[in-house]
N, C-alpha and C positions, 0 to 999 in steps of 0.2 A: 687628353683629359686624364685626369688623377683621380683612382676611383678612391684611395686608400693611402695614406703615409704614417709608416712606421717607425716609433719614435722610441728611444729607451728609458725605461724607469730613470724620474728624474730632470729628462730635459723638457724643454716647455715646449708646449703646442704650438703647433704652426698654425697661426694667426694672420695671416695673410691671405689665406684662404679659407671664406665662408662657411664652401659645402663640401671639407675635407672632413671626414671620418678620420681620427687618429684613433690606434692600440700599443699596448704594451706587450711587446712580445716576449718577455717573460713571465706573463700571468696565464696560469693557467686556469680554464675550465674546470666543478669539480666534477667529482668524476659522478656521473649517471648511475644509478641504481635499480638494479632487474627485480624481479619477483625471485630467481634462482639465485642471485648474489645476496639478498636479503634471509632466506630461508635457509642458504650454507654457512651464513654466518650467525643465523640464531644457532642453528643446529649445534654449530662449534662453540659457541658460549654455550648452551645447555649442557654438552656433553665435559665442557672443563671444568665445569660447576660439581661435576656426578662426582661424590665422593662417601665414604662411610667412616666415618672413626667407632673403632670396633675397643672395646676395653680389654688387658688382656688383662685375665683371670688372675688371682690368688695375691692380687700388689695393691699395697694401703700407704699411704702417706708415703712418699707421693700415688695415687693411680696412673698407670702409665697406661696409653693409649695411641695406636697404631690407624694413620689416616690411609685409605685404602684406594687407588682407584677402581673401576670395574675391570674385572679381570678378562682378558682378549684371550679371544678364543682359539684363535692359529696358537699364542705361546703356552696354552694350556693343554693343548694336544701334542706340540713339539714336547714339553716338559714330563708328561706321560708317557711318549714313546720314549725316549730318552731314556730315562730313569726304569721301565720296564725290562729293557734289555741292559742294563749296567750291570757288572758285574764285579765279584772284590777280586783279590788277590787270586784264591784257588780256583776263581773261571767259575765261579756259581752267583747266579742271580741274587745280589740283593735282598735281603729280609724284609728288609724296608723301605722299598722303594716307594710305595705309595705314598708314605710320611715325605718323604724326600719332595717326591714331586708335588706334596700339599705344600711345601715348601718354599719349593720354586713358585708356585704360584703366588702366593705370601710377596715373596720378593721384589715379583716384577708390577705388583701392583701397587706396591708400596711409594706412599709419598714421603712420608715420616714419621718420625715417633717421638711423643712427647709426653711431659710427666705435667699430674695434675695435684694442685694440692688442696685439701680440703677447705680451708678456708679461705681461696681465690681458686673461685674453680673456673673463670673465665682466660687465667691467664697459662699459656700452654708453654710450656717449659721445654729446651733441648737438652736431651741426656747429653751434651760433648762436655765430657769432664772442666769444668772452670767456667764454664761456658755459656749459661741457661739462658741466655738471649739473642743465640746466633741462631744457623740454619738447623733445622733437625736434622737428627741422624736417621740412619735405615738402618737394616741388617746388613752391618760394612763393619769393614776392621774397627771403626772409630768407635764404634759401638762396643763391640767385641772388646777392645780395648780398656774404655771406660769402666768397662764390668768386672774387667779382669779373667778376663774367659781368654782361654788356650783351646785355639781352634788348629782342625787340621790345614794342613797347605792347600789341601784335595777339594777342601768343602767348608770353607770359612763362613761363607753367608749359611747356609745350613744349618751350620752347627750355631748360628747364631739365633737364626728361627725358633730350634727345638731350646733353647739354655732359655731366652726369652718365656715362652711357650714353656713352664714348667712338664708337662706330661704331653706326651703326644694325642691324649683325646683334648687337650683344651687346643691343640693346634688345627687339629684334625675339627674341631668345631667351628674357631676362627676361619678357616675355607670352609665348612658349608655355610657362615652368614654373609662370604664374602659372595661365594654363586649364586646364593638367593637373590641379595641386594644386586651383584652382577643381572641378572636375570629380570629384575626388577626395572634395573634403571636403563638398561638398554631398551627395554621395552617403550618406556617413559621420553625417551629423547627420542627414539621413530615417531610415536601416538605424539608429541609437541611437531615435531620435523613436520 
């Protein structure tokens, strides 16, 4: 007796036999959904969502504006120790390493940065020279570039943070709205999780 005959997308059904069940054995089943497959995938869309665009100070036509994600906390500790022990040339600590490492944090949270202009202020602009409808720039050479800024070999993004960042209290500001908002929206995708 034939409990089953397997037949491939396409050819006809065996008709000869009444009470044969045929399948496609290239179709598959979808796939079943858990409560923990459901809740780690809200969880990852809420957290891809988390973002702040932060204005950076003292820029008018265009405003530029720097989109942020929430800053993680393992590279914000690494970036601290790092930069706390660095040292220049004559083997002495850094003046500035805390700027530094406001810095680094700046960087690795960064998604892009974009120019705004007053009279379409919905449409977000990339600083890449020739360019204002590709991908945005970061604090990278292309930037650096664009601006015309002579960055060291040593600390290119850096120096691109601080030339951006006119004075280092507005930079030094930019990282305390990004730990708050940090602090904020981690919180926010656990209390949704």
């Amino acid at each position: 007796m034939v409990d089953a005959v397997i037949t491939r997308a396409g050819e006809p059904e065996n008709t000869t036999e009444p009470d044969v069940e045929t399948h496609d054995v290239w179709s598959e089943e979808p796939e079943k959904k858990t409560p923990m497959f459901s809740l780690k995938a809200r969880r990852a869309e809420i957290v891809s969502n988390l973002y702040i665009d932060l204005k950076v100070p003292r820029y008018s036509e265009p405003e530029l504006f720097v989109r942020y994600s929430p800053v993680d906390a393992v590279k914000m500790g690494q970036a601290w120790d790092k930069r706390s022990k660095q040292k220049d040339e004559k083997g002495k600590v850094l003046d500035d390493w805390g700027i530094r490492a406001n810095a680094d944090m700046l960087i690795a949270s960064c998604q892009g940065i974009y120019a705004v202009f007053a009279d379409n202020p919905e449409e977000k602009l990339s600083l890449r020279e020739g360019d204002p409808y590709s991908k945005w720039t970061k604090f990278d050479k292309d930037l650096a570039s664009s601006l015309g800024l002579v960055t060291p070999a040593s600390d290119p993004a850096v120096a691109t943070v601080r030339a951006i960042y006119l004075t280092d209290g507005d930079l030094g500001d930019a990282t305390d709205r990004l730990m708050k908002f940090s602090n904020i929206s981690a919180a926010q995708a656990d209390e949704t999780f």
